[in-house]
VEXDREN-2710 file (C-alpha; in Angstrom, 1 decimal):
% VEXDREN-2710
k/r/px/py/pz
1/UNK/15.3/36.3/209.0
2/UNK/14.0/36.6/212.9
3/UNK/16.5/37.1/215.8
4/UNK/16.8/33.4/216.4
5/UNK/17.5/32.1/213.3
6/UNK/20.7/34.6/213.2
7/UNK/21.5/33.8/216.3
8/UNK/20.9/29.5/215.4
9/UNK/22.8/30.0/212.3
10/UNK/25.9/31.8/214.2
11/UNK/25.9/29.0/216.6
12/UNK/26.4/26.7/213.9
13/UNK/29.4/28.9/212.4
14/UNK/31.2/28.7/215.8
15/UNK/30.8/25.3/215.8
16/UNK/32.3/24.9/212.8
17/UNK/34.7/27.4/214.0
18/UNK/35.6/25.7/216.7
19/UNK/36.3/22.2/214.9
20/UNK/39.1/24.2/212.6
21/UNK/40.8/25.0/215.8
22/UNK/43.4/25.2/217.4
23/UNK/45.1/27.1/214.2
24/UNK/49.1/27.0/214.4
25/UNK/50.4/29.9/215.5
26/UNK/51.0/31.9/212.0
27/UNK/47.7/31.4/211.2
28/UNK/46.1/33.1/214.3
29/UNK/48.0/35.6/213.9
30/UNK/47.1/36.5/210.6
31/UNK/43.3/35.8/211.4
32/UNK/43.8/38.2/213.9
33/UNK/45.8/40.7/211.5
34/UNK/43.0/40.4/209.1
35/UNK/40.0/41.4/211.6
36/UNK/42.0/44.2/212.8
37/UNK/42.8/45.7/209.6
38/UNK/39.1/46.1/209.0
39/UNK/37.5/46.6/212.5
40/UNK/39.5/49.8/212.7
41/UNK/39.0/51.0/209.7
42/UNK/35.5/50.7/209.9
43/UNK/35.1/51.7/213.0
44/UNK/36.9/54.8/212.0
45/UNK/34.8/55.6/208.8
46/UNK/31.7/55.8/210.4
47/UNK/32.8/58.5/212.5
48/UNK/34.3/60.4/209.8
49/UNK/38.0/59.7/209.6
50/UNK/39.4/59.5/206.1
51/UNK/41.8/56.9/205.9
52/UNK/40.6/54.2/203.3
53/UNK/41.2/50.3/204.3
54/UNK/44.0/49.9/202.4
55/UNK/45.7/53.1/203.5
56/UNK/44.6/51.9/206.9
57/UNK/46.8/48.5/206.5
58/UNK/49.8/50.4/205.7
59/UNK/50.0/52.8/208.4
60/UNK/49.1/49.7/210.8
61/UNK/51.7/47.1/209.4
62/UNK/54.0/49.8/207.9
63/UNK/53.9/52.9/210.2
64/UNK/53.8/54.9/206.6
65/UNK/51.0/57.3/206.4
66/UNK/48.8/59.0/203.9
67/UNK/49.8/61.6/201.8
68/UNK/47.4/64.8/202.4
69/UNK/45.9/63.2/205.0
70/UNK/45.4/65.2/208.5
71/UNK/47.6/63.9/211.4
72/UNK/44.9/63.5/213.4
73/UNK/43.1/60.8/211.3
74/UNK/46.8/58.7/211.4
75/UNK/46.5/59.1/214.8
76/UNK/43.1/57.7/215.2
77/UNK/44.1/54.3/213.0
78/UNK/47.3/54.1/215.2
79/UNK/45.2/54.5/218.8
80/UNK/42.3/52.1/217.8
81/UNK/45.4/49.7/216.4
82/UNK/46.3/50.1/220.0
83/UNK/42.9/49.7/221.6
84/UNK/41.8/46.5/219.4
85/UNK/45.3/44.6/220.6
86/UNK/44.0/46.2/223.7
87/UNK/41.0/44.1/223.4
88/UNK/42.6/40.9/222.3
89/UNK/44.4/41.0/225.6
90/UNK/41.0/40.5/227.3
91/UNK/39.9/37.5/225.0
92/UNK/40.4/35.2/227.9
93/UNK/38.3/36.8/230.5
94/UNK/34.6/36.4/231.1
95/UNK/34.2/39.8/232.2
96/UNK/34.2/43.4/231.4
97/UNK/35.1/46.2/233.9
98/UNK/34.9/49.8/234.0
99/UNK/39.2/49.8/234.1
100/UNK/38.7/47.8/231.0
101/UNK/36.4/50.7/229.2
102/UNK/38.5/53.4/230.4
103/UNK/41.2/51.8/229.4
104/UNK/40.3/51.2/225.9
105/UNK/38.9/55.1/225.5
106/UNK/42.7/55.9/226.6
107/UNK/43.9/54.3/223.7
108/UNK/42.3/56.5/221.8
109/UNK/43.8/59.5/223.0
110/UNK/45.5/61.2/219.8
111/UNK/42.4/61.6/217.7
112/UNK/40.2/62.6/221.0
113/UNK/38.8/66.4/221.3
114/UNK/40.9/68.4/223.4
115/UNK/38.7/68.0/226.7
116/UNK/37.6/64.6/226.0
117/UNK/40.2/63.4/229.1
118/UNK/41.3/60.3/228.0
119/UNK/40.3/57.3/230.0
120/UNK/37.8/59.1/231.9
121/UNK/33.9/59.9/232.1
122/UNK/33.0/63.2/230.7
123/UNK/32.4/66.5/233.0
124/UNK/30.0/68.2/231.1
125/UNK/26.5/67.6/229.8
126/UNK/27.0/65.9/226.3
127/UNK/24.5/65.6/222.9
128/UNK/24.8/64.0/219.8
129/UNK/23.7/66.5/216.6
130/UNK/20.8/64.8/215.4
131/UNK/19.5/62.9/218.2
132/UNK/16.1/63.7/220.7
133/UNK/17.7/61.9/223.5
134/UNK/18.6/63.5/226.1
135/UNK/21.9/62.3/227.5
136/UNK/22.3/61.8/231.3
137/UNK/23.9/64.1/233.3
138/UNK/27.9/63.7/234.0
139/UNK/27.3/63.1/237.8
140/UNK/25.4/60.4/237.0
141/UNK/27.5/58.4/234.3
142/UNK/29.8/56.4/237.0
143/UNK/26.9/54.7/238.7
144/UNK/24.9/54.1/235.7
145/UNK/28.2/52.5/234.0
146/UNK/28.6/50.3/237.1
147/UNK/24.9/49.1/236.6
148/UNK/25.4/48.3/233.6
149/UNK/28.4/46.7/233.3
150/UNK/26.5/44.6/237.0
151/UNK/23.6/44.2/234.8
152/UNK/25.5/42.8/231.7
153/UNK/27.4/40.1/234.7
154/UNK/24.1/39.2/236.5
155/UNK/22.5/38.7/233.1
156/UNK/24.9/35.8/232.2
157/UNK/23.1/32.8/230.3
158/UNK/19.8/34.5/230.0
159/UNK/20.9/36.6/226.6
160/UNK/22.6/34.9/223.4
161/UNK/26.2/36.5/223.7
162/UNK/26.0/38.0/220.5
163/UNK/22.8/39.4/222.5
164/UNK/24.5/40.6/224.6
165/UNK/27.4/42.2/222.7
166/UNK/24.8/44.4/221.3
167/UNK/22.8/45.2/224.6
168/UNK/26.3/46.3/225.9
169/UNK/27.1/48.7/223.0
170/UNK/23.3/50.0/223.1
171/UNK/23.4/50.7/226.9
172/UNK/26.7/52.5/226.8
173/UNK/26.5/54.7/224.0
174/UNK/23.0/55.5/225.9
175/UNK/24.9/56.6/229.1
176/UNK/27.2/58.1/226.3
177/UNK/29.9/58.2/229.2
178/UNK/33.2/60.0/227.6
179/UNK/33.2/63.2/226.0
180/UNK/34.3/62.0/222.5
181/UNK/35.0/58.6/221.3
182/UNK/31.5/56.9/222.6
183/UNK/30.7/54.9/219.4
184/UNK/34.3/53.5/219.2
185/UNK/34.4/52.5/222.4
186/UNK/31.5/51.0/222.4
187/UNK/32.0/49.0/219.4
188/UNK/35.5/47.8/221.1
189/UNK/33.4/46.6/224.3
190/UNK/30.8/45.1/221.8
191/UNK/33.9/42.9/220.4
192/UNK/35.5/42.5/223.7
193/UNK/31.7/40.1/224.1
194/UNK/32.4/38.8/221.4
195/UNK/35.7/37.1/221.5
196/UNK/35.5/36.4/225.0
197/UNK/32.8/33.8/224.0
198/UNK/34.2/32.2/221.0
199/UNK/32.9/34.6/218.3
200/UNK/35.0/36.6/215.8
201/UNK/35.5/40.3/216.3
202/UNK/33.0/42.2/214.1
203/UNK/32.7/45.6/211.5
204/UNK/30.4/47.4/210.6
205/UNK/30.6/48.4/207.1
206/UNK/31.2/51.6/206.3
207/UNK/27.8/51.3/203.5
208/UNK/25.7/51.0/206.6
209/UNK/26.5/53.8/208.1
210/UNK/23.0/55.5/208.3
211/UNK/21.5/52.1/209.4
212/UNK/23.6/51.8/212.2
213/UNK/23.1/55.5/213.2
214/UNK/19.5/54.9/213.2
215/UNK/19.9/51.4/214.9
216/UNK/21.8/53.2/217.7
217/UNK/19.3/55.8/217.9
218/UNK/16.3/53.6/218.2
219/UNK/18.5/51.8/220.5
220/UNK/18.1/54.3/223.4
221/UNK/14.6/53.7/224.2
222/UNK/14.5/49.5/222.9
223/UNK/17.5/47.7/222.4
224/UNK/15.9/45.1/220.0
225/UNK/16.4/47.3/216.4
226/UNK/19.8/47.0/217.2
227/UNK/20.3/43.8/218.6
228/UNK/18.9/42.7/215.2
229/UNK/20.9/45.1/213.1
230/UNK/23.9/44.0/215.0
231/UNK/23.5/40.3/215.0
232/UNK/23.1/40.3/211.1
233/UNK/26.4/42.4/211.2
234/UNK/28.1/39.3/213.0
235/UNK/26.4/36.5/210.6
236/UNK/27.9/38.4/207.4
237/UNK/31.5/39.0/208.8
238/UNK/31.0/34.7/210.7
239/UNK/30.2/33.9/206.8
240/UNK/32.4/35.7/205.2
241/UNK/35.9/34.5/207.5
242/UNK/34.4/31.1/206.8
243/UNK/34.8/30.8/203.1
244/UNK/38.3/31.5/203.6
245/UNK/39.3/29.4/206.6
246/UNK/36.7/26.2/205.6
247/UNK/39.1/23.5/203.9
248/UNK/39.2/24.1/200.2
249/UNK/37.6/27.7/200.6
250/UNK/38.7/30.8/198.9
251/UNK/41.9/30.9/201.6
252/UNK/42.6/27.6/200.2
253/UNK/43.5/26.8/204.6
254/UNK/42.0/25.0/206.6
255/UNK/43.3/26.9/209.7
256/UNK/16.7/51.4/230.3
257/UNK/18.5/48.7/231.7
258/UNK/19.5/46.8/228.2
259/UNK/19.7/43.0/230.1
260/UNK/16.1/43.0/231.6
END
């Protein structure tokens, strides 16, 4: 399936979306519940953490945590818990900022390396095991940031938001800005896109790991491999939500510069 026709077919699915709405106050909240159970576990498998999705629900909604389990990984449920209500909070904006990114890497602060200086850019050159690219250097990151995030604003109505999302996440974990916590971050701000233009919050499954890692990798030199990897990411978690919220579903409710 090409670009567009992802991008048609999620149009449709907000539309739809859209019709089911406004959903009572229980149900949102459970909507939202549910996407945040899974966005940070998934976000937190692909780089390694070991908490399982349902050990991950507990420790959110619960506060108990895994037996054997190093504290660190509890920690990193609990600060990206933090970081997605973070990101909820900035549903109603049109806009991202750098206070907003720095934020949300400060909520990640538990399960950060020690010198990773929570909500702030990275002092030190940076690489990823792995990788060819060569990451910018740290006196650079601030200005590069604040073109992109200019970039992503000028570039309003010329990309597909979903577009967009993933342009945002590709140019940030190519400035690779903080010294641990890139790819989390940059899945949060890829979200943050999202929901601010009437799209649901999006994982990426934990299966697809090496796809995304290559996606991300191909991503520093041509943002469209990812775009398309990311966009099919959003279509299966739009379809999925939908069988359970349609009327008589399974829920049984109805209820380089990346932007030239």
């Amino acid at each position: 399936m090409s670009i567009q026709n992802i991008l048609d077919e999620l149009d449709a699915l907000r539309t739809e979306l859209r019709l089911l709405r406004p959903f009572e106050a229980p149900m949102l909240g459970k909507i939202k519940e549910f996407h945040k159970v899974a966005t940070v576990y998934s976000s937190n498998a692909i780089e390694g953490f070991s908490y399982d999705e349902t050990e991950t629900k507990i420790l959110i909604e619960d506060g108990l945590t895994a037996a054997g389990k190093p504290f660190s990984h509890a920690m990193a449920v609990l600060g990206h818990a933090e970081a997605y209500d973070k990101m909820f909070s900035l549903m109603a904006n049109q806009s991202l900022t750098e206070d907003d990114l720095l934020r949300l890497h400060s909520c990640l602060t538990g399960s950060l390396d020690n010198d990773a200086l929570p909500g702030s850019y990275r002092r030190t050159p940076t690489f990823v095991t792995g990788s060819e690219y060569k990451f910018p250097d740290p006196e650079d990151v601030p200005q590069l940031v604040a073109n992109l995030i200019s970039s992503y604003s000028n570039a309003a109505g010329r990309f597909h938001p979903v577009e967009s999302a993933a342009r945002f996440h590709a140019g940030l974990v190519t400035i690779h800005p903080f010294a641990d916590g890139n790819g989390r971050v940059a899945r949060l701000a890829a979200n943050t896109v999202l929901i601010q233009n009437g799209f649901l919050p999006t994982s990426i499954p934990p299966i697809f790991r090496r796809q995304y890692i290559t996606a991300t990798e191909k991503s520093h030199r041509d943002p469209v491999p990812f775009v398309e990897f990311f966009s099919s990411c959003c279509l299966n978690n739009m379809k999925d939500f939908m069988r359970f919220i349609r009327p008589g579903g399974l829920g049984g409710t109805k209820v380089r510069d990346m932007f030239e």
